[in-house]
C-alpha positions as CSV (number, residue, x, y, z in Angstrom):
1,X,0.0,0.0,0.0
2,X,1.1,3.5,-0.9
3,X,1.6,6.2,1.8
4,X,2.4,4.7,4.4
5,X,6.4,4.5,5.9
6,X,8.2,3.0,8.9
7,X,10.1,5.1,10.8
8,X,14.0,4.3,10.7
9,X,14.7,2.3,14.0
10,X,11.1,0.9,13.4
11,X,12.3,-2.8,12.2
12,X,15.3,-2.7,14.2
13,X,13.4,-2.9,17.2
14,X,11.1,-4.6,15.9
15,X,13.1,-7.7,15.2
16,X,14.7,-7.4,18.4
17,X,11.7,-7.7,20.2
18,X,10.9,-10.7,18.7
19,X,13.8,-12.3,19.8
20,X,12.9,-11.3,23.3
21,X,9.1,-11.5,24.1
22,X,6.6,-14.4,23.6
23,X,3.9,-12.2,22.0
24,X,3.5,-8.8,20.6
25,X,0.6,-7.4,18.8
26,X,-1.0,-4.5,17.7
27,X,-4.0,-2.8,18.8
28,X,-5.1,-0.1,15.8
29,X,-7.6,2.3,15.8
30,X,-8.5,1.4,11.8
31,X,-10.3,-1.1,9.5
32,X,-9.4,-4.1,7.8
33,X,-6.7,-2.4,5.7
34,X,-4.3,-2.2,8.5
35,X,-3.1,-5.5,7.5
36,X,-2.0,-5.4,4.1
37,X,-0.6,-2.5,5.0
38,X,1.3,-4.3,7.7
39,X,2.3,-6.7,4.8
40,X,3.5,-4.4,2.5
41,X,5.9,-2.8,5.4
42,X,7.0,-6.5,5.6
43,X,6.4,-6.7,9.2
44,X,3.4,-8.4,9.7
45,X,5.0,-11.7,10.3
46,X,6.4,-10.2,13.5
47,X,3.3,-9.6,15.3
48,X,1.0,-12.9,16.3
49,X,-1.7,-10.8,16.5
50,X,-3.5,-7.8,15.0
51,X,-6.5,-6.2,16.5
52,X,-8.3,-3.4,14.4
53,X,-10.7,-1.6,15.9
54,X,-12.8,-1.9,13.0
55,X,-13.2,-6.1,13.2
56,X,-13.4,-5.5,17.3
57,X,-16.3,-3.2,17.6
58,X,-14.7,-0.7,19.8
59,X,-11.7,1.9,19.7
60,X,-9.4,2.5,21.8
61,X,-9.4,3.8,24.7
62,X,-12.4,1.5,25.8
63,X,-11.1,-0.9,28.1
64,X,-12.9,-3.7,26.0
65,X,-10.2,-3.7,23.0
66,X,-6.7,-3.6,25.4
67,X,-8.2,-6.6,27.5
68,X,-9.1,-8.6,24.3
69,X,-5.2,-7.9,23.9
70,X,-4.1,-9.0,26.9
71,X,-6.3,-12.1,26.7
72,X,-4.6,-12.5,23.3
73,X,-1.3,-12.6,24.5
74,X,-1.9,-14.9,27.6
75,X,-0.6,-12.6,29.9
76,X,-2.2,-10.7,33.1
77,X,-2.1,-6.7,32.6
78,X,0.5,-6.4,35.4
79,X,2.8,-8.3,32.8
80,X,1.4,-6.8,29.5
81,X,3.2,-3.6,27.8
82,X,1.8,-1.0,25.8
83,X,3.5,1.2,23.6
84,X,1.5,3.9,21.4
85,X,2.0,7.7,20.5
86,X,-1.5,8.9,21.8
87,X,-1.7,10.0,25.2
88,X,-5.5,9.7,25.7
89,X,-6.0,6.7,23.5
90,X,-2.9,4.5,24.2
91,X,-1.5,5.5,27.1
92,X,-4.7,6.2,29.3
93,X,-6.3,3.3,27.3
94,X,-3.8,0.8,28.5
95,X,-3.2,2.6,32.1
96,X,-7.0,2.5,32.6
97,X,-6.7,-1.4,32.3
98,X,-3.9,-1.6,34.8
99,X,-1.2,-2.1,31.9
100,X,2.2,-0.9,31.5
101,X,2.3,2.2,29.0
102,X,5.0,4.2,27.2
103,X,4.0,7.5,25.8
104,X,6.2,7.9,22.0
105,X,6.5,11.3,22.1
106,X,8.3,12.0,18.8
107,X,7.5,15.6,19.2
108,X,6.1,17.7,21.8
109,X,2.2,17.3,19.8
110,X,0.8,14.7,21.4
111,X,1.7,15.2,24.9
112,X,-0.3,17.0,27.1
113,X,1.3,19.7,29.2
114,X,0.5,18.0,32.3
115,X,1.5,14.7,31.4
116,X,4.4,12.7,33.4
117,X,7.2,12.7,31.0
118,X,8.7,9.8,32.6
119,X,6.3,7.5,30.6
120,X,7.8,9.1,27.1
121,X,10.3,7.8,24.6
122,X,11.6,9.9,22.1
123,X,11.0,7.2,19.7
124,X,12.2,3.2,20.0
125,X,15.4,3.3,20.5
126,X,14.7,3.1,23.8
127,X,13.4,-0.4,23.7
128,X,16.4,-2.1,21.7
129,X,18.5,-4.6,23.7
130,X,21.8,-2.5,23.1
131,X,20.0,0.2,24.5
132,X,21.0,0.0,28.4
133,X,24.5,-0.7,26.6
134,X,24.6,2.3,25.1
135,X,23.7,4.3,27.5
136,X,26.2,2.9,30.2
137,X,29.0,3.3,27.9
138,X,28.1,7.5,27.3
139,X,28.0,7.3,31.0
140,X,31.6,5.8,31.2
141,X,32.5,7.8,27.9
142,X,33.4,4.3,26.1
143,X,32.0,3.1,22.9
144,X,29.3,0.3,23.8
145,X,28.1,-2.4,22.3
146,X,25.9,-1.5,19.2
147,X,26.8,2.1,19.9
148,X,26.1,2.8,16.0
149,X,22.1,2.7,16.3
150,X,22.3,6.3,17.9
């Protein structure tokens, strides 16, 4: 599908994620389309489930869609992670469920002025392996292990 991009550490993490959790999915607020377009990214097969909002009946942030998620991926909220880039949708979505949540915050847009900036990520980076590597070694001023994602 036309129009649509990943953003450049996108696969990166995404296939070290894989490597590194059971499940991961996708909770999207769209229809059907979501998954050839997940196809023609070439990352579809990393996910083991997709959830549009369209095929669900509800949008996020009802608490319906992140526990149909949750039950998905066999895990108790305590243990489940969401990631999104919409404070009020994703993050309150997945908070109001008792889930773990991380606030993308590419740009200051989408946060709210009164929002905990402790929950952001400037993008995913943040969740690659080498990550803590890298940021221990800029600590130490050494060169880390896969210092050359930064």
């Amino acid at each position: 599908m036309e129009g649509y991009k990943l953003f450049p550490e996108t696969k990166t993490v995404l296939f070290d994620l894989r490597e590194r959790v059971e499940k991961m999915g996708i909770i999207s607020n769209t229809d059907e389309r979501i998954h050839s377009v997940l196809s023609s990214l070439g990352i579809d097969h990393l996910f083991d489930f997709v959830i549009c909002s369209r095929e669900f009946g509800e949008e996020k942030p009802h608490p319906e869609i992140f526990k149909e998620a949750l039950k998905r991926a066999s895990v108790s909220a305590e243990e489940g992670l969401h990631i999104g880039d919409d404070a009020l949708r994703d993050w309150e979505g997945a908070k109001g469920v008792g889930m773990n949540s991380l606030l993308v915050a590419r740009d200051d847009l989408n946060v709210p002025s009164n929002f905990d900036t402790s929950f952001c990520i400037p993008d995913l980076m943040p969740l690659h392996s080498t990550f803590k590597n890298r940021i221990q070694a800029s600590e130490e001023g050494e060169e880390g292990e896969g210092s050359g994602f930064i």
